[in-house]
Structure formats: structure tokens, C-alpha cells
N, C-alpha and C positions, 0 to 999 in steps of 0.2 A: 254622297247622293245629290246633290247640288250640280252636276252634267244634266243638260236636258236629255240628253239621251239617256242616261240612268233612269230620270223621273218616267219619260215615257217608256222603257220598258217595263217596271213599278206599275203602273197601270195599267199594261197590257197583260200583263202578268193575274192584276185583281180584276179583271175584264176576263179571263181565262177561268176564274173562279166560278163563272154563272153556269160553266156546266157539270160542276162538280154538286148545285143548288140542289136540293128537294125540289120537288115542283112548287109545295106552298110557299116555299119561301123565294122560288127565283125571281119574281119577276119584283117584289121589294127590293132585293139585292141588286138586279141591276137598276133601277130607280134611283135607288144612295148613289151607284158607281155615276152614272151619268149626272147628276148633280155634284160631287165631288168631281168629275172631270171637266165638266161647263169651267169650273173655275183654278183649273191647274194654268193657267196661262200659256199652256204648250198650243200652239192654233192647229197642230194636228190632231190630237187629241181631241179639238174640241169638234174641226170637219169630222171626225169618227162617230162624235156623239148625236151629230146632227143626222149621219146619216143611220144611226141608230134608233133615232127617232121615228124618222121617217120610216122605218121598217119594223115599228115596233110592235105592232099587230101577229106579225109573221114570225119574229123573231120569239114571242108568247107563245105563239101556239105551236113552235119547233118545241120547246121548253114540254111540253106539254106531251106531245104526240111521239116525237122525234123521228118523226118521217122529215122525208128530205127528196127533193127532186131529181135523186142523181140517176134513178132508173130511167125515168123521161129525158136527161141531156143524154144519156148512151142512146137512146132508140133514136132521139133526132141526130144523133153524130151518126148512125147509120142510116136513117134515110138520106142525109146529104150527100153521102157515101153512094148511097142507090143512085143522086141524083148525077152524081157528076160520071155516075159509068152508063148510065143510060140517055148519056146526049147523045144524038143522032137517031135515037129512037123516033118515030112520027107520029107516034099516037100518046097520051097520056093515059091509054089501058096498056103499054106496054111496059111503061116507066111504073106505072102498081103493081106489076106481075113481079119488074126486078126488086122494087121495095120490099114485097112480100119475103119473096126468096132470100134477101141478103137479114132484113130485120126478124123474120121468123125462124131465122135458120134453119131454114127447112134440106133434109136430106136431097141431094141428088140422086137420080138414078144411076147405079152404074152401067159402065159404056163395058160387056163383054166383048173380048174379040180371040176368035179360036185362030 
């Protein structure tokens, strides 16, 4: 266990462990992990914990809620989606009508033809 790359899998592995926490217990658990990684000497590990920190607010209250914002990146992956098939459009009430359409998935009428 002496490969840096063993140690840092090892860690990412007990980093892996905060979602397995209780809620009361998780955010102590990550607290130790981040202080026992501050001082592993691997310097990615420690960019990790930095930026661990930085998002530690967020990262609490996922712990907590477990909501996640993947609903919100699909609906903006489909409005960009609206946007890039509504170039050429001339108005910005045309390019909401296709956002509508493609992110509400709204039924088409069908086209009968006898």
C-alpha cells in the first residue's frame, strides 16, 4: 500500500463512505476524512479537499435532502436544444413557443391525410 496510487484510491474509497453516513453522523465523518486528507501528502487529494471545502455547504445539505439538480441540467440540455433548432427564427416569441414544444413535450397534432 505504499504506491501513491493505492493510497489515493484508499481514500477515495473512505470519501465514498460519506454516502453510506446517517445524516447525524455524516457531515463529522466527512470533517475526520478531510483533515486526515489535508495531510496524506498526495497534492491531489489535497486539491480534492479544497475543493470540498469550498462546496461544503452544498455538499451538507445534498447529505441531508438528497435532491440533486439533474432534473434542472436535462431541461437546460433541452432548451439549448430548442435553441440551436430555432436559429433563424426572428422573433424571441417564436424561439419560447419551440422551447415549449420540445421541453414540455407536448403532443403534436396529428397530420390525417385520406
Amino acid at each position: 500500500m505504499q504506491l501513491k496510487t493505492a493510497r489515493a484510491a484508499r481514500w477515495r474509497d473512505d470519501f465514498n463512505g460519506f454516502y453510506d453516513q446517517p445524516e447525524t453522523q455524516a457531515e463529522a465523518y466527512l470533517r475526520r476524512w478531510c483533515y486526515g486528507a489535508k495531510r496524506s501528502r498526495l497534492e491531489p487529494i489535497k486539491e480534492f479537499v479544497r475543493t470540498v471545502e469550498t462546496h461544503w455547504d452544498g455538499i451538507v445539505a445534498w447529505q441531508q435532502s438528497r435532491l440533486s439538480n439533474g432534473l434542472l441540467e436535462g431541461t437546460n440540455s433541452l432548451i439549448q436544444s430548442a435553441k440551436r433548432r430555432a436559429r433563424g427564427y426572428r422573433s424571441k416569441t417564436k424561439m419560447i413557443t419551440i422551447i415549449y414544444l420540445i421541453a414540455g413535450k407536448l403532443p403534436l397534432p396529428q397530420i390525417h391525410t385520406i
